[in-house]
FIZADO-378374 format. One record per atom (N, C-alpha, C): residue in three letters; y, z, x. Coordinates in steps of 0.2 Angstrom, whole numbers, padded with zeros to 4 digits, always signed. Layout:
<sites>
ALAYZX
...
</sites>
This chain:
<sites>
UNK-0026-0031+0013
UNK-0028-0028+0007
UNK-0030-0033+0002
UNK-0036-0032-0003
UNK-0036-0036-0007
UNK-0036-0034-0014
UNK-0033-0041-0017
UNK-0032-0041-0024
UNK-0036-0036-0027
UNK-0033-0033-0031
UNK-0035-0029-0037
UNK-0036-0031-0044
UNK-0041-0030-0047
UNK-0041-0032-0057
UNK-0036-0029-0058
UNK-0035-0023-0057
UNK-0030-0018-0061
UNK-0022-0019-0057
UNK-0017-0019-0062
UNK-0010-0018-0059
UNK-0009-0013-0055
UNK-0006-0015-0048
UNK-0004-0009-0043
UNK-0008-0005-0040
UNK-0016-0007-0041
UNK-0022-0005-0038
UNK-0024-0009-0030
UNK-0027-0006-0026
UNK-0031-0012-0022
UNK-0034-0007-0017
UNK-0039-0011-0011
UNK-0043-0007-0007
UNK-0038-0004-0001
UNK-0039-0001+0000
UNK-0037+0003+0006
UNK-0042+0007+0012
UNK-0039+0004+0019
UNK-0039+0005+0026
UNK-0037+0012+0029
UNK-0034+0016+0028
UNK-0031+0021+0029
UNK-0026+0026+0022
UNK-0024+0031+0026
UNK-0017+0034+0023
UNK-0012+0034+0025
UNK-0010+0037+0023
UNK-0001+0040+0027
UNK-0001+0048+0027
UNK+0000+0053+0032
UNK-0001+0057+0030
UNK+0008+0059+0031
UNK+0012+0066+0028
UNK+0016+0067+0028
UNK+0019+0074+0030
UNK+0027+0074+0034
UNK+0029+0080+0037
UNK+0030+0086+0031
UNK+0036+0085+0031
UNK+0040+0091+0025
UNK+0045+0085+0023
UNK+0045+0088+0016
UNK+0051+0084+0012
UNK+0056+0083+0011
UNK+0062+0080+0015
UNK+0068+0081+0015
UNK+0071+0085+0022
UNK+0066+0086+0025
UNK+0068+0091+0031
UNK+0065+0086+0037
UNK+0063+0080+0039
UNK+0064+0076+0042
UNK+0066+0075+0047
UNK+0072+0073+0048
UNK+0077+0076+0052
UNK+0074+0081+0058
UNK+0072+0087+0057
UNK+0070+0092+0059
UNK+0064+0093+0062
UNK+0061+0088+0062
UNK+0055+0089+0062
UNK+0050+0089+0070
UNK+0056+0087+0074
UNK+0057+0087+0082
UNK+0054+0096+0083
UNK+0060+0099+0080
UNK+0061+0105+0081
UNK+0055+0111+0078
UNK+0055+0109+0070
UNK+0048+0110+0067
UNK+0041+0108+0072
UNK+0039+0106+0078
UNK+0035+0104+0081
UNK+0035+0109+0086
UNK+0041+0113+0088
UNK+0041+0116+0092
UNK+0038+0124+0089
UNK+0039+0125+0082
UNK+0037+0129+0078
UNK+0029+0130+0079
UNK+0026+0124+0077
UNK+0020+0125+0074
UNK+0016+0124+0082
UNK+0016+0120+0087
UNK+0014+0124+0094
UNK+0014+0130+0095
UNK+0021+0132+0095
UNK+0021+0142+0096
UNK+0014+0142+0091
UNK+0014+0142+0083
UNK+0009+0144+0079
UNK+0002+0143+0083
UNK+0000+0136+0087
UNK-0003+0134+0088
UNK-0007+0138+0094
UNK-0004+0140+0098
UNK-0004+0144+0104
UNK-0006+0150+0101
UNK-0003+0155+0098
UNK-0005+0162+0097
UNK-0011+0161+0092
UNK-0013+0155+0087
UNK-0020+0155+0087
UNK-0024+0155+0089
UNK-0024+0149+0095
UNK-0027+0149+0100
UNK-0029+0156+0105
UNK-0026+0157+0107
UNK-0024+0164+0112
UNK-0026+0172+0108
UNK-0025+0171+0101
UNK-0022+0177+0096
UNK-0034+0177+0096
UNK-0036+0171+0093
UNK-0041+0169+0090
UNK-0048+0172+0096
UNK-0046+0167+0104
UNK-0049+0166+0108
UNK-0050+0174+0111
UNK-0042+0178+0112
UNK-0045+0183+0115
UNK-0050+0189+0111
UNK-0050+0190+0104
UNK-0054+0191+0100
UNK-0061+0189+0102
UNK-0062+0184+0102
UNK-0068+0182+0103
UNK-0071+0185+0109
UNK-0069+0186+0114
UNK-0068+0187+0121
UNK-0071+0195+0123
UNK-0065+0199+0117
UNK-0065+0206+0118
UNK-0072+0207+0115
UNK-0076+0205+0109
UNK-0080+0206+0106
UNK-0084+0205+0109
UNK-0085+0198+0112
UNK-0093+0196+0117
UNK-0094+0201+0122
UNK-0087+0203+0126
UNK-0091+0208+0132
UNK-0088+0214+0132
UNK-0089+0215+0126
UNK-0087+0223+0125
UNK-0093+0226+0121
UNK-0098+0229+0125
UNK-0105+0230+0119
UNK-0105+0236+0115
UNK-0099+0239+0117
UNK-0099+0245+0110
UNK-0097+0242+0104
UNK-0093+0235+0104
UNK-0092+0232+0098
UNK-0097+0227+0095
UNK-0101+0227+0096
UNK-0106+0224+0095
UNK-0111+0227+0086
UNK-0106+0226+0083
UNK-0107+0231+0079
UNK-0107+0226+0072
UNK-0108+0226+0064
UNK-0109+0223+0060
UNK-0102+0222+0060
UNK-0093+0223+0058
UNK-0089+0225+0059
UNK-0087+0219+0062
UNK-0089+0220+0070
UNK-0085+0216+0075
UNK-0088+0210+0072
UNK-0094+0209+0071
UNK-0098+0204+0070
UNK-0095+0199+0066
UNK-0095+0202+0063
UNK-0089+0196+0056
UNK-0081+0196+0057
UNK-0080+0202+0063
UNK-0073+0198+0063
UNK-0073+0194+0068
UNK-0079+0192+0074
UNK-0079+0188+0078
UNK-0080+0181+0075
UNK-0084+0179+0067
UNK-0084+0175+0065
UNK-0080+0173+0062
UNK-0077+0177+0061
UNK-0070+0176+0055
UNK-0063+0172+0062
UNK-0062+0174+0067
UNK-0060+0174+0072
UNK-0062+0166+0074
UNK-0068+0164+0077
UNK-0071+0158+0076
UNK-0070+0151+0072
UNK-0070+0155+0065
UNK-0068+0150+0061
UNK-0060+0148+0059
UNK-0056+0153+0061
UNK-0048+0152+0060
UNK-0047+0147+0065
UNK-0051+0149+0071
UNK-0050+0144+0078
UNK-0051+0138+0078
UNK-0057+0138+0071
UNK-0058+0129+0074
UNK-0053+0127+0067
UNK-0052+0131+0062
UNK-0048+0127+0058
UNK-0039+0125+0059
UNK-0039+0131+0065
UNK-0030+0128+0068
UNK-0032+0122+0071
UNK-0038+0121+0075
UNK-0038+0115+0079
UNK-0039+0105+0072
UNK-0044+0109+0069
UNK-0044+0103+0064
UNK-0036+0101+0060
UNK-0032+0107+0060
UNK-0026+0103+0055
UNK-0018+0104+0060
UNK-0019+0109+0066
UNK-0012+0110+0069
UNK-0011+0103+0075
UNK-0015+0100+0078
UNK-0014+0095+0081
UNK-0015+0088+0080
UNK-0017+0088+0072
UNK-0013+0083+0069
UNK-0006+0081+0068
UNK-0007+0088+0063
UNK+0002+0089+0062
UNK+0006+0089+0066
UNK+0006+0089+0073
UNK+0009+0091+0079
UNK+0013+0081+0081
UNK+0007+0078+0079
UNK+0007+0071+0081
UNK+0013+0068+0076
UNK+0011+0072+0068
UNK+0014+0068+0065
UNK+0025+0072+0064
UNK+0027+0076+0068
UNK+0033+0080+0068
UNK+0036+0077+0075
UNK+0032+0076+0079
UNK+0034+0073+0086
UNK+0033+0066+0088
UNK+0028+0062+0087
UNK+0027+0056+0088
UNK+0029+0051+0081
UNK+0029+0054+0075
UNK+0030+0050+0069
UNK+0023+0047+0068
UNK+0018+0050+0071
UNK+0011+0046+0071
UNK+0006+0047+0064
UNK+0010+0044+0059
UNK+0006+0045+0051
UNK+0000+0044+0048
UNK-0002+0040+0051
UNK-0008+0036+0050
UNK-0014+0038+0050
UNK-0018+0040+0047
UNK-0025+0042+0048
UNK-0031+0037+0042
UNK-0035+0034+0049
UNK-0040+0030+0044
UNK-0045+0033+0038
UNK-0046+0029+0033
UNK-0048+0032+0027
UNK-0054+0036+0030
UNK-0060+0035+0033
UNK-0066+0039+0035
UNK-0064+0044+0040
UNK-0058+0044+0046
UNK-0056+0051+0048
UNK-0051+0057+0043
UNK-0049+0053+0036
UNK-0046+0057+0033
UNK-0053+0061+0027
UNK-0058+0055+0026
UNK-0063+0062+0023
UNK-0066+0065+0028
UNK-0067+0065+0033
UNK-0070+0069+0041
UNK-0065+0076+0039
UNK-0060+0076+0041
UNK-0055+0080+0040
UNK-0055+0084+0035
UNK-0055+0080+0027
UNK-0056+0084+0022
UNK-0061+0088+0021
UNK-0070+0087+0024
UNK-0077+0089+0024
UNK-0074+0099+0028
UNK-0072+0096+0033
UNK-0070+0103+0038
UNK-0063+0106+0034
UNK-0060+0105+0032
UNK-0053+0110+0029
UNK-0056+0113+0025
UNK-0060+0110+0018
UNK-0063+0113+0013
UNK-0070+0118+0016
UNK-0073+0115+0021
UNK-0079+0117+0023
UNK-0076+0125+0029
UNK-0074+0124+0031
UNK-0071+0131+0036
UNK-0069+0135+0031
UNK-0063+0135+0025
UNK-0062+0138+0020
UNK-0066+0141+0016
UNK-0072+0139+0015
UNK-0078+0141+0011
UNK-0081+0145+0017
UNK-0083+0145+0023
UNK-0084+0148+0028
UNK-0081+0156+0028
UNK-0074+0154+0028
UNK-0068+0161+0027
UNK-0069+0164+0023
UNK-0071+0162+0015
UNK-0071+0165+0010
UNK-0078+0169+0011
UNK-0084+0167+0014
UNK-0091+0169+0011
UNK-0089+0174+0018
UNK-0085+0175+0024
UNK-0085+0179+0030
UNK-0080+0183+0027
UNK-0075+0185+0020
UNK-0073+0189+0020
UNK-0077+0193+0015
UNK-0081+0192+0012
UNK-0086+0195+0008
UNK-0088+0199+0011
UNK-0092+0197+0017
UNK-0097+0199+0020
UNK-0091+0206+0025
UNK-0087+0206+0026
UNK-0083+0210+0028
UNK-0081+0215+0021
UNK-0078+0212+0018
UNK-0079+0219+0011
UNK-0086+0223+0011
UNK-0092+0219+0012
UNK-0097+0222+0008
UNK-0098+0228+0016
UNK-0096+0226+0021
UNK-0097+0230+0025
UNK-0093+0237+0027
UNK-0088+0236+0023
UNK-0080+0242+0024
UNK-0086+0245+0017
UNK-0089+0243+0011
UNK-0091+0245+0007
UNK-0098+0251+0009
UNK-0102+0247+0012
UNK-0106+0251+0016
UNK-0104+0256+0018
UNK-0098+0255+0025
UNK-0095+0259+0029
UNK-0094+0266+0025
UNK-0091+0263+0020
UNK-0088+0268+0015
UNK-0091+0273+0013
UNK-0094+0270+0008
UNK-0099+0273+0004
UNK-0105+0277+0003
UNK-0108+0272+0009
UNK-0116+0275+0011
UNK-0115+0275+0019
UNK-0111+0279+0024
UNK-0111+0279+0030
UNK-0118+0281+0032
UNK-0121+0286+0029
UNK-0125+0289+0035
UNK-0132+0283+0033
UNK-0132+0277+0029
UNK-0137+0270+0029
UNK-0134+0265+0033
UNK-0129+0266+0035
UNK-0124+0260+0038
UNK-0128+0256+0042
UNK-0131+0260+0051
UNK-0135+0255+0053
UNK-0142+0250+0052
UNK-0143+0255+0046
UNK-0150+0252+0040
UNK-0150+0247+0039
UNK-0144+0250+0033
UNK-0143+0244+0028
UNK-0140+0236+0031
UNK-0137+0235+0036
UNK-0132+0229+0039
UNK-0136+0231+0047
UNK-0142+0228+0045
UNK-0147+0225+0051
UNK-0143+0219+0056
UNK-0145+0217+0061
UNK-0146+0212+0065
UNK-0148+0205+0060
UNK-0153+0207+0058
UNK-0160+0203+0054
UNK-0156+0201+0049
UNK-0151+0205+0044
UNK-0147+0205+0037
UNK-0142+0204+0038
UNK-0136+0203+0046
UNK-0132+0199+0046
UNK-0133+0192+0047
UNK-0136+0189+0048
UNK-0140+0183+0051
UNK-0143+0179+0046
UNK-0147+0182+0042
UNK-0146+0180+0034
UNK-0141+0179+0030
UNK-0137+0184+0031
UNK-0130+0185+0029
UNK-0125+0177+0029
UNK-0125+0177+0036
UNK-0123+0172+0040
UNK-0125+0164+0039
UNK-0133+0163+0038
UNK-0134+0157+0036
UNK-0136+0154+0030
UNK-0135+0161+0026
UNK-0132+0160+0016
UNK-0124+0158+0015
UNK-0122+0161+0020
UNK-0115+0158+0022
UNK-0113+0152+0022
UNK-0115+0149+0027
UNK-0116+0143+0030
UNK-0117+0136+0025
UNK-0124+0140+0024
UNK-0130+0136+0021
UNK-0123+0133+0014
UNK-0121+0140+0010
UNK-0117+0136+0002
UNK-0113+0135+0004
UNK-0108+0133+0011
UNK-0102+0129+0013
UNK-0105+0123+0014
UNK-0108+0119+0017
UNK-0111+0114+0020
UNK-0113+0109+0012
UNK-0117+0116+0008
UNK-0122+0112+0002
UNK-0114+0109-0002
UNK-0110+0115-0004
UNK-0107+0114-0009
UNK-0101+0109-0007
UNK-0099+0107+0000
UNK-0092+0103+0002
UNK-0095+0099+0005
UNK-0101+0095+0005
UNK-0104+0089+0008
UNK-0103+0082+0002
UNK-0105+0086-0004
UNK-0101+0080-0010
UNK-0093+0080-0010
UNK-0089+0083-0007
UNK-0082+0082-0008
UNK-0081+0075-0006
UNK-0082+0073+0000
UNK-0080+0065+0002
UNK-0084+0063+0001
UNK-0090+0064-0002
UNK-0095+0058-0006
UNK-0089+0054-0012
UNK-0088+0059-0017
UNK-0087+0058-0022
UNK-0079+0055-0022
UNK-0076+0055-0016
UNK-0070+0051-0013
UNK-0071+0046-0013
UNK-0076+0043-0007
UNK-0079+0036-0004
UNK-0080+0031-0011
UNK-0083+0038-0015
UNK-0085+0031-0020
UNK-0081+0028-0024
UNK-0072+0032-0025
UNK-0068+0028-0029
UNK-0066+0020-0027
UNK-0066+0018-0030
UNK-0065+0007-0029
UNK-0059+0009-0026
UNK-0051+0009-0032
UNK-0045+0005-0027
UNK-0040+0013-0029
UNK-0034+0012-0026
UNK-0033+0015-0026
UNK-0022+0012-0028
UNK-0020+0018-0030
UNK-0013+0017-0030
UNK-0008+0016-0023
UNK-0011+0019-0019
UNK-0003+0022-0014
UNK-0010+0026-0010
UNK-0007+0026-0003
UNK-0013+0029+0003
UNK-0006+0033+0004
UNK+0000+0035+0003
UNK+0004+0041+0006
UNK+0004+0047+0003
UNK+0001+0052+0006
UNK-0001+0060+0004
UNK+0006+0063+0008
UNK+0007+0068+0001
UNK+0010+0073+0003
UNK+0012+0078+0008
UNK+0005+0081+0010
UNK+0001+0084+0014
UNK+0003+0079+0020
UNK+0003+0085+0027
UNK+0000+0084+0034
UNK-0005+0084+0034
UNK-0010+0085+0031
UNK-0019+0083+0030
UNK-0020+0081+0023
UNK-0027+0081+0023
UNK-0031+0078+0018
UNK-0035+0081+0013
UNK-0032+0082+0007
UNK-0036+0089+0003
UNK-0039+0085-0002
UNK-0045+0085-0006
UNK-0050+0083-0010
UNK-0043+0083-0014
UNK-0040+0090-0018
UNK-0035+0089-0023
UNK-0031+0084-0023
UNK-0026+0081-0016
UNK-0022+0076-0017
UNK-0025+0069-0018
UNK-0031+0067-0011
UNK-0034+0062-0013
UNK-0036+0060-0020
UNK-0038+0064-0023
UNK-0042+0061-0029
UNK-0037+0059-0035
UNK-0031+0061-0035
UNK-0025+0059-0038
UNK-0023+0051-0037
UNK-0024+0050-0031
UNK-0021+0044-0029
UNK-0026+0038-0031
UNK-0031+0038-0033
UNK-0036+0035-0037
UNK-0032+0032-0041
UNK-0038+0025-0043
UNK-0036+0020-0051
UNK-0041+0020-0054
UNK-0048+0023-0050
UNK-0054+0026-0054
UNK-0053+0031-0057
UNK-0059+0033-0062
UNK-0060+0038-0066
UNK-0061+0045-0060
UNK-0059+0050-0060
UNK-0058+0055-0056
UNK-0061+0062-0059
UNK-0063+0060-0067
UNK-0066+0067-0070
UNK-0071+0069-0069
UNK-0076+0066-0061
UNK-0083+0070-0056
UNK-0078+0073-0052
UNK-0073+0073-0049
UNK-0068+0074-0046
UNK-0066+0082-0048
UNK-0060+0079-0055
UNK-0059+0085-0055
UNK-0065+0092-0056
UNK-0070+0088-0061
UNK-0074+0093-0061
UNK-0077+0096-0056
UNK-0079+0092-0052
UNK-0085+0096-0047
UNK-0077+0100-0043
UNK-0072+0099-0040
UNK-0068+0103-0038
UNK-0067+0108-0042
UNK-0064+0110-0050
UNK-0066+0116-0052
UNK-0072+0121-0051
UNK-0080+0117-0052
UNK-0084+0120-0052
UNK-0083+0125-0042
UNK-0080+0120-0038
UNK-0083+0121-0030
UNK-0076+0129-0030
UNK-0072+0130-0035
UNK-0065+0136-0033
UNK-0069+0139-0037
UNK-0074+0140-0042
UNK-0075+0146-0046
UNK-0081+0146-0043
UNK-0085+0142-0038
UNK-0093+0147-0038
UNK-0091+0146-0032
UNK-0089+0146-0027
UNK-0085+0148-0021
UNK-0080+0153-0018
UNK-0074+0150-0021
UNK-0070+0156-0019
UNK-0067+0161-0025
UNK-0071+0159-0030
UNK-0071+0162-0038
UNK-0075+0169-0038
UNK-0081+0167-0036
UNK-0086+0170-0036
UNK-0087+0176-0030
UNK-0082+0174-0024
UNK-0082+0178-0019
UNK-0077+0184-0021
UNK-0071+0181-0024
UNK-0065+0185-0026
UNK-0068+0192-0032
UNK-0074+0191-0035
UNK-0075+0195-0039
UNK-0080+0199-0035
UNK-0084+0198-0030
UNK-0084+0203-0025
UNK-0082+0206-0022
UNK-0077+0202-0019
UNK-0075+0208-0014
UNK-0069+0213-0020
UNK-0068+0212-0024
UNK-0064+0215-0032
UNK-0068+0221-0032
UNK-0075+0221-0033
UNK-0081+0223-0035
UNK-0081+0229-0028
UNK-0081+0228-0023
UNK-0082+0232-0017
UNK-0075+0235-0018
UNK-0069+0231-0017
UNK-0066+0239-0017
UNK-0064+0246-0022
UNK-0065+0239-0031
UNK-0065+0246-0034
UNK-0070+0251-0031
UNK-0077+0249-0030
UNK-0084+0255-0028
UNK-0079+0258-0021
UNK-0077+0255-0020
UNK-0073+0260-0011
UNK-0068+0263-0012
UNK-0063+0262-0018
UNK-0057+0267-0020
UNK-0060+0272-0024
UNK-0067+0272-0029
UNK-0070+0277-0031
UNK-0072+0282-0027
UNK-0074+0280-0021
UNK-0079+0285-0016
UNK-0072+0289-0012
UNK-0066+0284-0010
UNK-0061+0289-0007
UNK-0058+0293-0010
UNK-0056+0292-0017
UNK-0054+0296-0023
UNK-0058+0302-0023
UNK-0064+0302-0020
UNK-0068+0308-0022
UNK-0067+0311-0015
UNK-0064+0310-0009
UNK-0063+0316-0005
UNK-0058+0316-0002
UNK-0056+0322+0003
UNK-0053+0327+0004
UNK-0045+0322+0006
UNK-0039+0324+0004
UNK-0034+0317+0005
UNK-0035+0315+0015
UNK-0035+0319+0018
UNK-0037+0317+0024
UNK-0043+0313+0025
UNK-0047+0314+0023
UNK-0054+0311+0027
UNK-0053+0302+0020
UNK-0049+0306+0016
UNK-0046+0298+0012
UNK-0043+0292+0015
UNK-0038+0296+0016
UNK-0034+0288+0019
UNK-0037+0287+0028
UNK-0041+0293+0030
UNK-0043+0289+0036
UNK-0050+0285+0035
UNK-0053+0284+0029
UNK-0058+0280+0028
UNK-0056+0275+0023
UNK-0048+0276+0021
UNK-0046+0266+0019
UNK-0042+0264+0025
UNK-0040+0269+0030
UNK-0037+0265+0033
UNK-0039+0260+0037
UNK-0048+0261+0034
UNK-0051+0257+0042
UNK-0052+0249+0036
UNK-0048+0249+0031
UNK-0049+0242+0027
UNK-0043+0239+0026
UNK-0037+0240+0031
UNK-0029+0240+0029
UNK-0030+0233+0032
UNK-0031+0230+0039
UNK-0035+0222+0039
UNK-0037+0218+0038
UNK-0044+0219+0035
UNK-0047+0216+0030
UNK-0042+0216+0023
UNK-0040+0220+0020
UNK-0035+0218+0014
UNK-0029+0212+0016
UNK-0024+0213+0021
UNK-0022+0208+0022
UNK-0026+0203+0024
UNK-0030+0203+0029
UNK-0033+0194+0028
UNK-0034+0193+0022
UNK-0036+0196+0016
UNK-0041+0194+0010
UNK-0035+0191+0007
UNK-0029+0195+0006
UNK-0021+0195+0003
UNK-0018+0186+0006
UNK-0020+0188+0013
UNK-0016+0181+0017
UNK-0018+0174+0015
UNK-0027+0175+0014
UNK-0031+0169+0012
UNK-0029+0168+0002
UNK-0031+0175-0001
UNK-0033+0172-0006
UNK-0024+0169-0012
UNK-0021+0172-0010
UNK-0013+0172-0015
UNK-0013+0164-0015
UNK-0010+0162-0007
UNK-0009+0155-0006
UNK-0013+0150-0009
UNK-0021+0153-0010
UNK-0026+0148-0012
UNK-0024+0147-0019
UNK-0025+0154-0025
UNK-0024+0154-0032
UNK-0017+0150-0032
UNK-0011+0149-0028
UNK-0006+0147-0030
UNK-0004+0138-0030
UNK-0010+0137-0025
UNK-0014+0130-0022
UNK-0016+0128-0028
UNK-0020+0129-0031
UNK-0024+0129-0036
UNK-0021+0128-0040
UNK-0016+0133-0044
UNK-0013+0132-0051
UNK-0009+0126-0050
UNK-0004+0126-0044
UNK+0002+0120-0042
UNK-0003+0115-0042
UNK-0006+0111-0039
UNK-0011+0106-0041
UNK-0013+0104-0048
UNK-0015+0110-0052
UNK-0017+0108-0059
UNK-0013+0108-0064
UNK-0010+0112-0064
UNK-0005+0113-0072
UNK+0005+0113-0070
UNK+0007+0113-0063
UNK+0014+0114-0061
UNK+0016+0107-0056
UNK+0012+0103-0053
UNK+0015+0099-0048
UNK+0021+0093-0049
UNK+0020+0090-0057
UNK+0025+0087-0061
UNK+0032+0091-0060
UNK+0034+0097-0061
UNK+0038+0101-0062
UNK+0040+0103-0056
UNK+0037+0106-0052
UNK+0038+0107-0045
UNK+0033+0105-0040
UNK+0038+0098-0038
UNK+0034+0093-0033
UNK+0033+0096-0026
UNK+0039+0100-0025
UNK+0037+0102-0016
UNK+0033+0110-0016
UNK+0032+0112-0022
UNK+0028+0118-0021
UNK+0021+0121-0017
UNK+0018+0113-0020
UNK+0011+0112-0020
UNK+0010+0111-0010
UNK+0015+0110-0007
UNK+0015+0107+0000
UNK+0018+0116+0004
UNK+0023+0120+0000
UNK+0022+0124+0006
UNK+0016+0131+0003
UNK+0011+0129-0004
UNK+0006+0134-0003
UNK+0001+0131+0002
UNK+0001+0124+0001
UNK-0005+0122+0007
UNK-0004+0123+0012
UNK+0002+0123+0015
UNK+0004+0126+0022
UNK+0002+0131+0024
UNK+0003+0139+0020
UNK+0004+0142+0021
UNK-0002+0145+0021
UNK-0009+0141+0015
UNK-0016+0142+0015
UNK-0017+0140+0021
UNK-0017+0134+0024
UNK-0021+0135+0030
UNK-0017+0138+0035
UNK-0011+0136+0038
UNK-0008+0138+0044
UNK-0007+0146+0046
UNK-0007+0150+0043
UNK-0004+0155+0043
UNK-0011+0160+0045
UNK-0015+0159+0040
UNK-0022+0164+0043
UNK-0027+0166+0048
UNK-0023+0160+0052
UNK-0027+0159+0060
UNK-0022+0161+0064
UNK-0015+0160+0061
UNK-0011+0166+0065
UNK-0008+0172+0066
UNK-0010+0173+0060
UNK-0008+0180+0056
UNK-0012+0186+0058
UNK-0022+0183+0057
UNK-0025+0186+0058
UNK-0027+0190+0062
UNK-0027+0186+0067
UNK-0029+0190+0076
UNK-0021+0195+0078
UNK-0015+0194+0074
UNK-0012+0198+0076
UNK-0012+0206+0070
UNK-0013+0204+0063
UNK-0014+0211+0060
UNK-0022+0214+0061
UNK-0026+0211+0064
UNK-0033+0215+0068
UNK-0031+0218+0074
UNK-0028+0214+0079
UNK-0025+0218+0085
UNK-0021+0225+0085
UNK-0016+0224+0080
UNK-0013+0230+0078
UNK-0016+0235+0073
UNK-0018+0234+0067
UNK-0024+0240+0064
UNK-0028+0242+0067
UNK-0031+0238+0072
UNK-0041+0240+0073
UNK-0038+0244+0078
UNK-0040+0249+0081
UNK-0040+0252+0086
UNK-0042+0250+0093
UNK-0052+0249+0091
UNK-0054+0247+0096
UNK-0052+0239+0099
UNK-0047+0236+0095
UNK-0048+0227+0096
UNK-0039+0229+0101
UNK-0036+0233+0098
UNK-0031+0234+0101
UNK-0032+0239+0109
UNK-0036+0240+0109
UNK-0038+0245+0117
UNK-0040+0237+0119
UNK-0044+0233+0118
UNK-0046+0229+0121
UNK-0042+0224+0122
UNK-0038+0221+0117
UNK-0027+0217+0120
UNK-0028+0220+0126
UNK-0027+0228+0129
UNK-0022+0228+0131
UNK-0027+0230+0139
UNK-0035+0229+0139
UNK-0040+0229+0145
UNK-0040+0223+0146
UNK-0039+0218+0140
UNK-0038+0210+0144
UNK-0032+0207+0146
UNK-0027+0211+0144
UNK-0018+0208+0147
UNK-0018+0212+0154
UNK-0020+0218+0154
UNK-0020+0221+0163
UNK-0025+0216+0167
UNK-0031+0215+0164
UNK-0035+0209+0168
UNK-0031+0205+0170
UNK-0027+0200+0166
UNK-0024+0193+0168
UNK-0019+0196+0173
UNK-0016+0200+0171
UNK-0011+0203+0175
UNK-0013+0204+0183
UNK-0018+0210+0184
UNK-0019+0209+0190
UNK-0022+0202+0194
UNK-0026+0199+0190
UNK-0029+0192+0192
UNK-0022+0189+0194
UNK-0015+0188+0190
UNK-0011+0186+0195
UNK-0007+0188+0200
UNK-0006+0195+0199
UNK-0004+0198+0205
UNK-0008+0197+0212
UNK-0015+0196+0210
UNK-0020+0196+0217
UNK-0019+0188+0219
UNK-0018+0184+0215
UNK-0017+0176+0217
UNK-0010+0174+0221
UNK-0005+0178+0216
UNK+0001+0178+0221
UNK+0000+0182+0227
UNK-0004+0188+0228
UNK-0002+0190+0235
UNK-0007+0185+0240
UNK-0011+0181+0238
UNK-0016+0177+0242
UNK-0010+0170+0244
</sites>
């Protein structure tokens, strides 16, 4: 490392990244926790995908974005759970400074991803709702796909300057993060440079991202609790019940995030371990969570659990009799 101008400043190689605090000790055991999580996202994630590709009645705008949504949880267990897995079992802390902004680009980037695919799921429970008999019309092929790579398109545009604007800080205080991963809001704390492109573009990226997502899907389901409101109480709760789902993803993703947010900006001083178990829970939880409240609400995703558990099934009973 070399000398710094500034006291206590200097370049750094790497970070450190970190378990749970004060629970250490545990952490063997904790490891055995987050595998189990690791597995049912995997498994929770992958048979979704699975059920939706070779099931062509599901081939529907609906399944569509829960296949994407399902895709995306998947690759995000993979980016943060077999990290974490390294650092509870092996003690293996270390992550080089250009693999911890790699890592940072995909957490914020799949997240933005999740947020613009639950929109796109509101807007379609909205459709469903409201305008059934345009349903097909209106949620094309052609206007999920656009949908899709306007999606894409403001994740990629708006989180490609997050480890820009990392790289460029000079030296630094301390390379140990609180975090199992690498979040734009913790790095940039640990700076000796000036940080206010930092913290501003990180504001600007929560409110024209997942600011501006939250005030649509807001906006769909007030227009969706007006149209159920106006019928008959039966044909009511059976046309919210097909959004009971998508509310918990939306509830799963969004609270953690708002609380993510505030605890980084205005409460970390005050409560140091807060800020580690909403991050946890922002990312860990919604890749596992998810493919298990779809399999149980959706109807069709739960018929299909249970035509791919008798597959595996008999495929072993036939292997064992051979």
């Amino acid at each position: 490392m070399s000398t710094s101008s500034q006291p206590n400043c200097s370049h750094i190689g790497d970070f450190l990244l970190s378990g749970i605090p004060n629970l250490e000790d545990l952490n063997f055991w904790m490891g055995f926790l987050l595998i189990l999580m690791y597995i049912i996202a995997v498994m929770g994630n992958s048979s979704i995908l699975y059920i939706i590709k070779v099931d062509k009645e599901l081939h529907e705008p609906m399944y569509i974005f829960l296949f994407m949504l399902s895709l995306i949880d998947l690759l995000l267990a993979t980016t943060i759970m077999p990290r974490m897995l390294g650092i509870f079992w092996t003690d293996d802390r270390e992550i080089t400074f250009d693999n911890c902004l790699t890592q940072m680009f995909f957490i914020h980037f799949l997240s933005a991803l999740e947020s613009g695919i639950l929109v796109a799921m509101a807007v379609d429970r909205y459709v469903a709702i409201c305008h059934p008999l345009r349903y097909s019309s209106i949620l094309t092929i052609e206007r999920i796909c656009k949908m899709s790579a306007l999606i894409v398109g403001r994740g990629a545009l708006v989180m490609i300057p997050i480890p820009l604007i990392i790289k460029r800080l000079p030296e630094w205080k301390g390379n140990v993060l609180f975090h199992s991963y690498c979040l734009h809001q913790e790095v940039m704390n640990l700076a000796c440079g000036d940080i206010m492109v930092n913290v501003i573009y990180g504001l600007f990226v929560i409110l024209s991202v997942m600011g501006v997502d939250s005030i649509f899907i807001s906006l769909s389901y007030l227009l969706i609790i007006k149209t159920v409101l106006g019928l008959v109480e039966e044909a009511s709760m059976k046309a919210f019940s097909t959004c009971a789902a998508h509310i918990c993803a939306v509830l799963m993703y969004y609270i953690p995030l708002i609380g993510l947010s505030v605890v980084h900006r205005f409460m970390k001083n005050t409560t140091p371990y807060l800020h580690i178990f909403f991050g946890n829970v922002y990312l860990l939880l919604p890749p596992v969570i998810n493919p298990l409240v779809y399999g149980i609400k959706t109807k069709q995703i739960r018929i299909g659990f249970k035509k791919l558990y008798n597959k595996i099934l008999h495929q072993v009973k036939t292997s064992r009799n051979i």
